[in-house]
C-alpha positions, 0 to 999 in steps of 0.5 A: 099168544098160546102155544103148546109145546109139542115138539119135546121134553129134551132140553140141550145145553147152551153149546156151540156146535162148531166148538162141540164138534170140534171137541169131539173130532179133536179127542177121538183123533188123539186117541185114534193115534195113539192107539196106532202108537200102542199097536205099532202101526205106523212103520207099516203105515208109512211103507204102504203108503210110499206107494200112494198115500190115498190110492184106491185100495181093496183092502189093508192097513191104509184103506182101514186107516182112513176109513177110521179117520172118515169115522171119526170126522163123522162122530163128530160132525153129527153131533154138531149138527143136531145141535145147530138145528135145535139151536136153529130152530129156536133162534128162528122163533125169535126172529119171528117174534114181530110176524108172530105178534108174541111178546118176549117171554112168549117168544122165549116159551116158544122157542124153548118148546123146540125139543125132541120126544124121546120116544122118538129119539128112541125109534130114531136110535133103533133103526140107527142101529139096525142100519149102523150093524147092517152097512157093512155087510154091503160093503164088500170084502166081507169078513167070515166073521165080521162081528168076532173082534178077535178077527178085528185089526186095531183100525177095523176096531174103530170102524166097528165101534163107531161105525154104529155110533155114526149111524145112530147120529144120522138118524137122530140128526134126520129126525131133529131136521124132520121134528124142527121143520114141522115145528116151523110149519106149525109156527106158521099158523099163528102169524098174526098177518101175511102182507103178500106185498111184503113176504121179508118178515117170512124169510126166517122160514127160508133160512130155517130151511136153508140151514137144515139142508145145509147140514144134510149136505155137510154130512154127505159132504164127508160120509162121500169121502169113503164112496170117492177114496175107497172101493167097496161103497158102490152100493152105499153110494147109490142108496146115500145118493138119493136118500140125501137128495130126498132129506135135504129137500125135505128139510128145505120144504118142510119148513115152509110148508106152513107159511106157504099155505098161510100165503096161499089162503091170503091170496084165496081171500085177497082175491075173493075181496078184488073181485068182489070190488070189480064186480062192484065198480062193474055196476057202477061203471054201468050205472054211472057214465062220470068216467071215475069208474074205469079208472078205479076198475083198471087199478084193481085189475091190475092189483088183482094181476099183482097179487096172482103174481106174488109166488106161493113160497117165500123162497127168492131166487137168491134162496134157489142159489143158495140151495143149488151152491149146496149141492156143488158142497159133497163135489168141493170137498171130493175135489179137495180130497183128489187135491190132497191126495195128490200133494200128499203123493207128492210129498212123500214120493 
């Protein structure tokens, strides 16, 4: 089986993104604190926060404080999540292999062949930045001189630094969903065979899918958290709303498209093939008075009923649930950031 690798030139290590994430979020949180440790911030930390630790809040020191650790949450989760969708899309090549009838070695030049351009990286990196050095100019209060770092306090030092940072990622993270997906799609064609009675050899599309909104929905899930806990990211909130809503469902598509349209041509030909046969046995029920014939028309009328009936997509209800619990994610974790934000009240009051 040939195939040719269109999809990049950039090879990843072998990492896990749980552990890459993890990292990340780790060194930049110890660094975070003592950097307030140096600037000695935590005195009036503490007394602002004697007033309610994760009240809403303008503007001042704790808004800027969480807004930083929000950043740096973000940092790295995005980083993870790129990977896993690389590292998705290439575990799903193997768990094709029998559908697309490949052997091991072709299989592993396949999934190999799940990269990234980089012009596209680029583009993708570029517009990341526009928007990264554009944001907060929409999330009010706006400072005279938003980019003097003279102006900057040392927690608004981290949301200026990574604040870009975080947006290249998203943009990054959108496109490797994009490019993967389409990989996936194209896949399709070189099934050797769609069984419309037996669609399980398609769920490795399904669960590609599943897996890239998931990720979409996890960085919603903690971006949302500055839109549910701080003021200002009202705008931010009705542009990231839709857009996510828009990514995910996209990139829950996206990797079927190919194998649902190998399905709908196996129908198309399915069909074409049954109703030649009624037709068929049309004329010798006519010709022929033996009986044999209108049992052998009801089969196939009811096989040509049975092959209309199987769907378009290979997405089961079970997939439609996942999907649905995915979108209740950004709700569970705002509702754990009211829970927090009340224990941590209690706390120190």
């Amino acid at each position: 089986m040939e195939d040719s690798p269109a999809v990049s030139r950039i090879r990843l290590p072998r990492v896990s993104p749980l552990k890459l994430g993890l990292g990340i979020s780790s060194v930049l949180l110890v660094a975070f604190l003592a950097w307030e440790t140096a600037f000695g911030r935590w005195p009036e930390l503490l007394e602002v926060a004697r007033a309610g630790a994760l009240s809403r809040q303008p503007t001042g020191i704790l808004r800027d404080f969480r807004i930083a650790l929000i950043h740096i949450l973000l940092v790295g989760y995005l980083p993870a999540a790129f990977l896993a969708v690389i590292q998705g899309g290439r575990r799903t090549v193997f768990e094709l292999q029998g559908a697309l009838d490949c052997t091991k070695e072709e299989c592993k030049a396949l999934a190999s062949s799940v990269r990234l351009r980089p012009a596209g990286l680029i583009v993708a990196g570029l517009i990341g930045l526009l928007i990264g050095f554009t944001t907060p100019y929409i999330t009010p209060p706006v400072p005279d001189q938003l980019w003097n770092p003279q102006t900057w306090s040392p927690e608004v030092v981290w949301h200026r630094v990574l604040g870009p940072i975080s947006a290249v990622w998203v943009l990054w993270l959108v496109y490797a969903v994009v490019s993967v997906s389409s990989r996936m799609s194209r896949l399709a064609a070189g099934l050797s065979s769609v069984d419309l009675l037996e669609l399980r050899p398609m769920q490795p599309f399904t669960r590609q899918g599943l897996t890239n909104a998931l990720l979409v929905f996890g960085y919603v899930s903690i971006a949302g958290l500055m839109v549910v806990t701080e003021e200002g990211f009202g705008l931010v909130a009705l542009i990231l709303g839709p857009a996510t809503l828009l990514v995910a469902g996209a990139a829950f598509l996206l990797a079927l498209r190919g194998v649902h349209e190998r399905i709908r041509q196996a129908k198309v030909d399915e069909l074409t093939w049954v109703d030649e046969k009624i037709l068929d046995q049309r004329a010798s029920l006519r010709a022929d008075g033996s009986g044999k014939a209108p049992g052998a028309l009801a089969d196939l009328a009811a096989y040509r009923d049975l092959v209309q009936g199987v769907p378009d997509w290979p997405i089961g209800s079970s997939s439609y649930g996942r999907f649905a619990l995915y979108l209740l994610i950004p709700v569970f974790s705002w509702a754990a950031a009211a829970l927090v934000e009340r224990l941590v009240n209690a706390l120190i009051s």
